[in-house]
Structure formats: structure tokens, C-alpha cells
N, C-alpha and C positions, 0 to 999 in steps of 0.2 A: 392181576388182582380180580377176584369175583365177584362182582356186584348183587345181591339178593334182590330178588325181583318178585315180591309178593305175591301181585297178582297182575296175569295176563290173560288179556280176552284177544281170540282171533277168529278171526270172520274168513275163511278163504276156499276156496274151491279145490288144492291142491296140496303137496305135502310140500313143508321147508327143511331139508336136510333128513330125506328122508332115510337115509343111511343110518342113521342112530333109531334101533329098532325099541330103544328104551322111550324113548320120544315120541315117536314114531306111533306107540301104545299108549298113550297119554293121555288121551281121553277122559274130562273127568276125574283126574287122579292127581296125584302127586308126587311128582321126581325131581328130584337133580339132575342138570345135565348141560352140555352147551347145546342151544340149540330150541326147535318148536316144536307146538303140540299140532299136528291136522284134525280137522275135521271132517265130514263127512257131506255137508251140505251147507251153503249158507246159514241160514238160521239155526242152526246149533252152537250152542253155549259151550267152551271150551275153558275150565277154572284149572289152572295149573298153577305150580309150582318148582319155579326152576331157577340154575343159577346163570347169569350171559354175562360171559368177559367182555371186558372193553372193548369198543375198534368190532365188536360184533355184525358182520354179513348181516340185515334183514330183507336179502331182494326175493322178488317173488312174492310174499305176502299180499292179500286183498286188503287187507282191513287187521293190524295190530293197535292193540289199546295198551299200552306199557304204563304203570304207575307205581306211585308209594315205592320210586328207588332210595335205596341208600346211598348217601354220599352222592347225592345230585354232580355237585359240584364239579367232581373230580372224572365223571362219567361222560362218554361219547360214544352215542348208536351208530353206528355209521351205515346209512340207511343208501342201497347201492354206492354212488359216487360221493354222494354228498353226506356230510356230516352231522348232525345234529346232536348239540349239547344240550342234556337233560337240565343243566341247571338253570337255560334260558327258556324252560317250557315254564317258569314259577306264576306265571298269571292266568295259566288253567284253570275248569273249575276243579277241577280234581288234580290235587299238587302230582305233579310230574307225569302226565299224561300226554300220549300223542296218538293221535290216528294214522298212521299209515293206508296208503293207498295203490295198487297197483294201477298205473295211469293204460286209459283205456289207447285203440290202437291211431288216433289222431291227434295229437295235440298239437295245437297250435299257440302263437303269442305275438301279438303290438308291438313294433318299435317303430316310435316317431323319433324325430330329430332334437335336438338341444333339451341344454339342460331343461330340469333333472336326471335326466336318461342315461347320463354317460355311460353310464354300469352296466348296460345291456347286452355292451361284445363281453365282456367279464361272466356275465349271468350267462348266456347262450352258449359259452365253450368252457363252462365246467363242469361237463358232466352228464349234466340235468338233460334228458329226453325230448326234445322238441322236433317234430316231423315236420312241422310247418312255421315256416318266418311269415312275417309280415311288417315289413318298411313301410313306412307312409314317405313316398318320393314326391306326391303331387297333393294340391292342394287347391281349391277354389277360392280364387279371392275375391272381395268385394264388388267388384266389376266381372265376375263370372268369369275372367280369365284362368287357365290353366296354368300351374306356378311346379314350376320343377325344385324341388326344395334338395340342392348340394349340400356336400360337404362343407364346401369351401364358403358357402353363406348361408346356412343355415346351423353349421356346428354337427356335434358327434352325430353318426346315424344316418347323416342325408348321403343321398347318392352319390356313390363315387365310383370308379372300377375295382377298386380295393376294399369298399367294404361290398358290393356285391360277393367279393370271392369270399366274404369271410361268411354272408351268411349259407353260400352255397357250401361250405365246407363243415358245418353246423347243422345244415337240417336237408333233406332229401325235395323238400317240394318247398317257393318262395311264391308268395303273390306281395305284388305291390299296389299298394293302400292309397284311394284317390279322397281326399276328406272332405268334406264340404259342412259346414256348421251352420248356416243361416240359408234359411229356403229363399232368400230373396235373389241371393247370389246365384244358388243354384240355380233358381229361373234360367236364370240370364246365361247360364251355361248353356243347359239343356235348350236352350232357342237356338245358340250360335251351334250348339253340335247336331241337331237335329236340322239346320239351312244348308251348312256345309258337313264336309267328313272330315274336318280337317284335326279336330280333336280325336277322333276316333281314330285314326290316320295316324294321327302322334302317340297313343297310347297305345295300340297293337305292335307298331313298330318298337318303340322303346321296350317292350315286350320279348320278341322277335330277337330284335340284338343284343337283348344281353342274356339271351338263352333263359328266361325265366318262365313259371310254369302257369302265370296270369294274372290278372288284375280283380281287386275287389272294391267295390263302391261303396264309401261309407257315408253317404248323405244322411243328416242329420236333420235338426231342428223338425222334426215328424208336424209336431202339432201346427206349425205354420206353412204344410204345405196345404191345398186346396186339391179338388178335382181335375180340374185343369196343370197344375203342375204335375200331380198324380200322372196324369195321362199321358203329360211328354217325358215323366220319369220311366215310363214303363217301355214305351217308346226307342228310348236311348238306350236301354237295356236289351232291346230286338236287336239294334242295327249290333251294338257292340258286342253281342256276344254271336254273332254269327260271324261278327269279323274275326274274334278270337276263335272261334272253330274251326274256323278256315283254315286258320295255321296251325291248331291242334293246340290251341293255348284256351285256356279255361275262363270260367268267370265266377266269381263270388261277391255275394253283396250281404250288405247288415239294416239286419231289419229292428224295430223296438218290442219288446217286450210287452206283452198283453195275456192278463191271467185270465179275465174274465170278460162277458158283455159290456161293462161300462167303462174299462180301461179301453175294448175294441175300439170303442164310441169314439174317443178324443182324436182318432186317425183315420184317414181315407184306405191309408195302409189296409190291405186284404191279402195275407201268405196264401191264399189260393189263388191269389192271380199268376204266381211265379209258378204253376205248375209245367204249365205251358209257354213259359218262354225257355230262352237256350242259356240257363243260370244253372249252373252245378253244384255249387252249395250255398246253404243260405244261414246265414250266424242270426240268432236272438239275441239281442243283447241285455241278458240278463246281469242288468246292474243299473244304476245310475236312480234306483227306489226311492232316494231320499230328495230326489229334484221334485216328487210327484208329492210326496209325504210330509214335507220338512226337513229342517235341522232335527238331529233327535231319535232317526229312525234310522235305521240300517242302510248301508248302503245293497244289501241283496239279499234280503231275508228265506230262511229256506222253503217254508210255505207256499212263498211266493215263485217262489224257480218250481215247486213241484207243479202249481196250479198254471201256471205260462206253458210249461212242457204238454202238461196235458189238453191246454184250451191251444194249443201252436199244432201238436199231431191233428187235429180232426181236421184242418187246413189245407194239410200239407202230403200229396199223396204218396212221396218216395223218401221214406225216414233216415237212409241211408243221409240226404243231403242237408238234413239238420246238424247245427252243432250250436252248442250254447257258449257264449260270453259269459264269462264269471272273471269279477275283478281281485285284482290285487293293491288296492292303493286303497285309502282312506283320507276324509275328510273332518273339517272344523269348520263349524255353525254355529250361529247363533237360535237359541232352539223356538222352532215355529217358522223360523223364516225360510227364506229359498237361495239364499245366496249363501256359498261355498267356496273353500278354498280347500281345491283336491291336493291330496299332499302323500307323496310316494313313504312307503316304513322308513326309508331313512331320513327323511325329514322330520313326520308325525313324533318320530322318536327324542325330537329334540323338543316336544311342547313340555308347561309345564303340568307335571302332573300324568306325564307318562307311565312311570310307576305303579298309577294307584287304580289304571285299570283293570277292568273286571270280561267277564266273557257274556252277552248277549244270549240267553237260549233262543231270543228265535232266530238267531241268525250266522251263531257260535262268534262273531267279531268281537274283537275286544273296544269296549268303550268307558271313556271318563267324563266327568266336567271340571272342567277351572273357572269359577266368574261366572261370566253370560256366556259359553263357550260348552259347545259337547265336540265331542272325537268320539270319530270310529274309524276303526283300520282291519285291514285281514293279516294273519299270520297263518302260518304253517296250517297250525289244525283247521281257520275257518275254511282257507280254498280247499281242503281236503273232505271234509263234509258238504259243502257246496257239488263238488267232484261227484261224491258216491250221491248223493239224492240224484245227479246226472245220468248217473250208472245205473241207477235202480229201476232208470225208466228205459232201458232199455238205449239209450244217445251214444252212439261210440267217437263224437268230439268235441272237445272242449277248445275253447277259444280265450288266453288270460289277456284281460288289458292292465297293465301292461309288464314289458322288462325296464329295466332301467332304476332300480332303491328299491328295489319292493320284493317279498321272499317268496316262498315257491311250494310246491305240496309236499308231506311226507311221501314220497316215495321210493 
């Protein structure tokens, strides 16, 4: 059956099915046919009109705008591996639209352990493109001890020899993910790793043996650390990433998000300190906007990822070892306040009042209210224009937090 397909906007560098030379000239015009119109350059406008059966190939496109299908319902793009039903795009602004995106040549993705995460070996082996895992195996607890977080006690996702093979068989490069939330704790790491090596010791070697390709720091709580902590964070960062070089294993860390002067402000944090240490990529974690903002505000507005990209490049001397964080999960707040309760699409999906959201232009997220209550969450199209504003600035990786209920870009 032939689906009528009004109108199609495509953005791409290349030709799709360039064998159809009726297509193929399309430009501008209008035909029938299976299949796409090329362009010539980015920024040219492509209005066609054509017919695409069901179960339709879109791989390879940069950027499709598909809308105003008929018979939504009955319809499925099947966008390389994965499938996407038109008639679950209905809370577009534009009824049955989708952005397709060609994912740039790094992608990378979060997976921490237990629930809600189960769904993450499910997400990570079907299909979907991911060059880069990232397990959070370890963890800093309260008392700055190092916490190896198992399977076997910690649930889906934690370390075991059997889900390491699953993500080495899934994605070509693994780093695993050391967390740390409250700077206070962290202190108290960074003093005991920086007296002895004993930590440093445990985490190159756990490295080392299970043949993975490095470890990434994800110390948090920015705004509570000090100069002093600064200084023996940066510290623990010399010894340990010389000790991962040593054995030809890497290092990656995440840093926070700062679009301008007065966001710099709130942090000791400086991305031109990391030039000169032995750190090989370094993640911005663009998201988490609504902890600074409120309930009410997006959680990664796009404005805001262009102005971070641009105030993060003049920092940071080798562009190649930037990649941006962009989330997949959303949120329910109470609006103005700071407390949140982050909640994966498969949960979000079950509030009340799911239905009746709308799309955010600054931020493409879909959001509602019920009550004293706002939501916002990402779906397909927001990570996918989150994605190209990434692209546009030239960043060739992306970082999603996280796998585990949550959906994935057009691509």
C-alpha cells in the first residue's frame, strides 16, 4: 500500500537511492516515486512530492522532515534498524512529523545499574548505533570509599563477566563510569587516592583485566566543590591518567555545562585546565538546566547547548576531545521549585495527563501540567534536534544519559 506524503523537506549532503534518476532530478519539483529528492548543499530547500510504501529504507539521510501522512495509523518508516510508527509522532507540532538525523561518527551512552534501567541490554542490541558504552561499575560512597557496584547486588547492569561481553559485543570502545554526587565524599576520596595508589591501583587494573578501553570520572556536585578540592581533583586526574597510559588505556571525564560568564562564575571548574593534563576526552554535560532554572524550564534548552558549545570551544584547545551530553529522560516538578523527580519515557508515560502534551519551541521537549505538577521529557524528534544544533557546530560526539525506558533519535 502507498502512503501519500505531502510534503518532504530534506537537508543532506548526499543522494538516497540515487539510482532512481526520476528522483534523483527532483529538485524543486514534483514526482512520484519510491524513494528521495538530493540536494545540492545543506541549506537548500527541497519541496517534493512523492509516494514511500511502508517498511520504507530512510538510512543515510542528514535531516528528513516527513509530515501530513495519510493513514498515520497504519503507517511505519522503518528508519535503518529501528522502526518508527507515524501514528505515535501525534504530539508534534506539526501532525506527523519527524526529524531524522544521520548520527555523527561517535556516539556514545550511560548505563548505570537497577532499576529503571532494565531495558538497556534490550536498547543497546537492537540495532541502534552506539560506538561507545559506558557502565557505571563504581561508585563513591559517603565515606569516600570506592564501591564496585555487581550484578549480583546491585541488579541489572552492574558488573559481572557476562554483561561485560554483552557490551563488548554491542559497541567497539567501553569506558567505565566512577560516580561520585556529593563533593564532600569526593573530598575524602581524592585525599585517600592521592596518600596512597591504592585506588588508582584498583581502577587501572580492573581496567587492564577485563580488557576495556578506560575509565571516565563523573564527579558531580560542581557547585560544592572549593579551590582546594579543585586542586586535588585535578591532581588525581595527573597520577591516573598517566597510569592509564601506561597500559595504553584512556581517560575521560565530565565536566558541567557553562554557557556564559555568570554560569562560569558558580564553578572553580576551568576546561582550560584539562588541556594539559593526560585526559583524552572530556563530556559537557549539557542537561540537567532545569536544577539551575526551576521546575517549568526545560530540561536542555537549545539556545542554551549552542551558547555552552561556543563559550566551552574558546577553553578548550583540541575539539576533536569534546563531546556533548544530551539527555534522554525527563522530569516532574513542582513549578519554581528545585526538587525533581527524574523519570525515564517509560515511566513519564504513565503520569496523568500524558496525552495532552505539547512540544516546547525552545527546547523541542514535550511538556504538560496536571495540578501543582509540570513534566517534561525527550522523545525521538527533541534528542534529534538537540543532535543537529551539536552538529552544526562542528562536535562529532554525542553523549546520551541514559539507556534503560527512554527512546532514541531518528536515525
Amino acid at each position: 500500500m502507498l502512503v501519500s506524503v505531502l510534503a518532504l523537506v530534506l537537508f543532506a549532503s548526499y543522494f538516497l537511492f540515487s539510482h532512481n534518476k526520476k528522483i534523483k532530478n527532483a529538485v524543486n519539483n514534483n514526482y512520484s516515486g519510491v524513494g528521495s529528492a538530493p540536494i545540492q548543499n545543506d541549506s537548500q530547500l527541497v519541496d517534493i512530492n512523492i509516494a514511500v510504501p511502508d517498511n520504507t529504507q530512510a538510512t543515510n539521510s542528514a535531516n528528513i522532515i516527513v509530515q501530513n501522512i495519510i493513514q498515520p495509523e497504519t503507517t511505519t518508516l522503518r528508519i535503518g534498524k529501528i522502526p518508527v510508527v507515524i501514528s505515535e509522532l501525534k504530539n508534534t507540532t506539526t501532525t506527523n512529523k519527524i526529524t531524522i538525523v544521520q548520527l555523527p561518527s561517535e556516539v556514545m551512552a550511560w548505563v548505570y545499574p537497577g532499576n529503571p534501567t532494565c531495558a538497556a541490554k534490550r536498547e543497546y542490541s537492537d540495532g541502534r548505533r552506539i560506538t561507545i558504552l559506558k557502565p557505571e561499575y563504581f561508585n563513591i560512597d559517603e565515606n569516600g570509599q570506592l564501591i564496585l557496584l555487581t550484578e549480583k547486588n546491585n541488579g541489572c547492569n552492574g558488573y559481572s563477566l557476562s554483561n561485560v561481553a554483552d557490551l563488548k559485543k554491542y559497541s567497539t570502545q567501553q569506558y567505565v563510569t566512577i560516580s561520585s554526587s556529593y563533593a564532600v565524599s569526593m573530598n575524602l576520596f581524592l585525599d585517600n587516592s592521592l596518600d596512597d595508589s591504592n585506588n588508582i591501583d584498583t581502577l587501572v587494573s580492573f581496567v587492564v583485566d577485563n580488557n576495556l578501553t578506560g575509565l571516565e570520572i563523573d564527579f558531580e556536585d560542581f557547585g560544592g566543590w572549593d579551590k582546594e578540592v579543585y586542586d586535588k581533583y585535578k591532581k588525581f586526574l595527573l597520577k591516573l591518567g598517566t597510569a592509564l597510559h601506561e597500559k595504553k588505556k584512556k581517560l575521560m571525564i565530565d565536566g558541567p555545562a557553562t554557557s556564559n560568564v555568570v554560569e562560569d562564575a558558580w564553578y572553580v571548574w576551568r576546561y582550560s585546565d584539562f588541556n594539559n593534563l593526560p585526559v583524552d576526552k572530556i563530556v559537557v554535560m549539557a542537561y540537567d538546566y532545569q536544577y539551575d532554572q526551576g521546575a517549568g524550564q526545560p530540561v536542555s534548552p537549545i539556545a542554551w547547548i549552542k551558547n555552552t558549545i561556543n563559550w566551552t570551544l574558546k577553553k578548550i584547545d583540541d575539539k576533536s576531545k569534546l563531546s556533548l551530553g544530551i539527555p534522554s529522560y525527563g522530569y516532574k516538578g513542582s513549578v519554581g521549585a528545585h526538587k525533581f523527580s527524574l523519570l525515564t519515557y517509560e515511566q513519564i508515560k504513565k503520569e496523568p495527563g500524558f496525552d495532552t502534551a505539547t512540544r516546547d519551541p525552545e527546547s523541542f521537549e514535550m511538556t504538560w501540567s496536571n495540578g501543582n505538577n509540570i513534566y517534561f521529557y525527550q522523545d525521538a524528534e527533541s534528542m534529534s534536534k538537540k543532535l543537529q544544533t551539536i552538529q552544526a557546530a562542528g562536535i562529532k560526539s554525542v553523549s546520551v544519559w541514559h539507556l534503560g525506558g527512554n527512546l532514541w533519535f531518528n536515525n
